[in-house]
N, C-alpha and C positions, 0 to 999 in steps of 0.2 A: 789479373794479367801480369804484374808484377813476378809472380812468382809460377807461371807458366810462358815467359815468355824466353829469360834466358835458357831452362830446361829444354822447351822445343825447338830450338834455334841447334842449340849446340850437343843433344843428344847425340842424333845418328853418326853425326863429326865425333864427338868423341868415342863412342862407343867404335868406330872404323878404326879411329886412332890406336885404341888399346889393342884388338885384336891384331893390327898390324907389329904393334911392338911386341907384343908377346909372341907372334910368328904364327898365331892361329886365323888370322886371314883366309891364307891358304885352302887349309883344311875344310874349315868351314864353307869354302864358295863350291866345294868339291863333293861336298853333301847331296843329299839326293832330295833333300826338304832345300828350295828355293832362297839364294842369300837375302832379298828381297822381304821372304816370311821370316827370317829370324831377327832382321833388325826390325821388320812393325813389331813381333813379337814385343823384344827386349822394349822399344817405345811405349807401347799399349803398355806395360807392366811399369815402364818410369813416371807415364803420365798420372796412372793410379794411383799410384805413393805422392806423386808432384800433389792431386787433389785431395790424398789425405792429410797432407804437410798443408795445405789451402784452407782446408776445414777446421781444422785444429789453428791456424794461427787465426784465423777469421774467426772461430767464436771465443778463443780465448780474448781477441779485442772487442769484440759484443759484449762479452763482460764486463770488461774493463770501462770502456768509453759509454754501452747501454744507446747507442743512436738511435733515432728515430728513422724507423724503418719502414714507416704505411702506406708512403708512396710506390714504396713496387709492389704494394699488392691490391694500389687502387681498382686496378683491370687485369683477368686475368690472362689476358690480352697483352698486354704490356710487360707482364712476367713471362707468357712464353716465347713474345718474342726477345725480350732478352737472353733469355734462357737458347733459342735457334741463335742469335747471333754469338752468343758466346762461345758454343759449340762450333760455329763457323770457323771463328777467328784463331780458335786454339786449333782445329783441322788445317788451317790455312798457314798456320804456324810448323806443325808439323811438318806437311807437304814441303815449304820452304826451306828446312831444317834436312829435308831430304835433298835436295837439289842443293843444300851447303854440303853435304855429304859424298854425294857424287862429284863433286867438286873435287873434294878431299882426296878422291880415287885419283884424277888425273893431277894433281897439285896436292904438296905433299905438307904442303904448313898452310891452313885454312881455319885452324882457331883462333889467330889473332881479326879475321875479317869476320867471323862469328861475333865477336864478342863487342867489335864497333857496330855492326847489324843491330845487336840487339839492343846498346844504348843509343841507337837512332831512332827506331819503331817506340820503345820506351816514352823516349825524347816527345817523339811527334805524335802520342796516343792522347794527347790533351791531360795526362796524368802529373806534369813538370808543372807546365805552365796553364795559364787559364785555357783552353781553345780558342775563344775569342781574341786573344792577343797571340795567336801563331803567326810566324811569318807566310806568305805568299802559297804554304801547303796547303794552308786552310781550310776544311771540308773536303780534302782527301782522304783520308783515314776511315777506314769505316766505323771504328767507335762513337766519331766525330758525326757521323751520318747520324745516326741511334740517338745520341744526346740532341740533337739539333733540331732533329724531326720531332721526336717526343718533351721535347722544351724543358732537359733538366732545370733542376730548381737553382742552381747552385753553378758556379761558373769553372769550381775547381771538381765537380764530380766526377 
């Protein structure tokens, strides 16, 4: 989450941002292929790289540290749903990441509120601090939902 959360947040925003300084905004909205399919385009194509950049730092630390990993594959049950909520919450990110972008259309400086966004959500994913010592958000989150219902082992996971 870490490393798909800033990317999806502040994608579509910056990618809007560039084409407007470069002066190809225009152009582009003028196309006959929908602006709408070129920025999932460009996204679908960032998030790919985001997950190869995921995989790659994710097993070169599987190396490194060797964790014990048997608990997610006690049920496979319990991997695919983490596996649907995962996919949820990075779609969910996305989506949002879109509505920061359309923003961006009407308001012309929206990366500085981009990038407080995403050390909030960061902040309050139970990845900082333990969950159980959140202040009053507490079991809003849907990460927070996931660990809570399936009784992680560990208070900082």
């Amino acid at each position: 989450m870490w490393l798909f959360t800033p990317s999806a947040l502040s994608d579509a925003t910056s990618h809007l941002a560039e084409e407007r300084y470069l002066g190809t905004l225009e152009r582009i909205s003028i196309t006959k292929t929908p602006f709408i399919h070129i920025l999932i385009a460009r996204n679908i194509v960032h998030c790919l790289f985001t997950l190869i950049q995921t995989l790659v730092v994710g097993g070169i630390l599987y190396v490194v540290f060797k964790p014990d990993l048997s608990y997610m594959s006690s049920s496979w049950r319990v991997t695919a749903m983490a596996v649907v909520i995962g996919m949820l919450i990075i779609l969910t990110l996305y989506a949002f990441g879109f509505f920061i972008a359309s923003l961006g259309m009407i308001f012309k400086r929206v990366g500085a509120t981009t990038s407080i966004l995403e050390y909030l959500i960061l902040f309050f994913s139970g990845i900082v601090i333990p969950w159980n010592t959140m202040p009053a958000t507490k079991g809003t989150i849907p990460g927070v939902w996931y660990r809570r219902k399936n009784n992680a082992t560990s208070d900082n996971c």
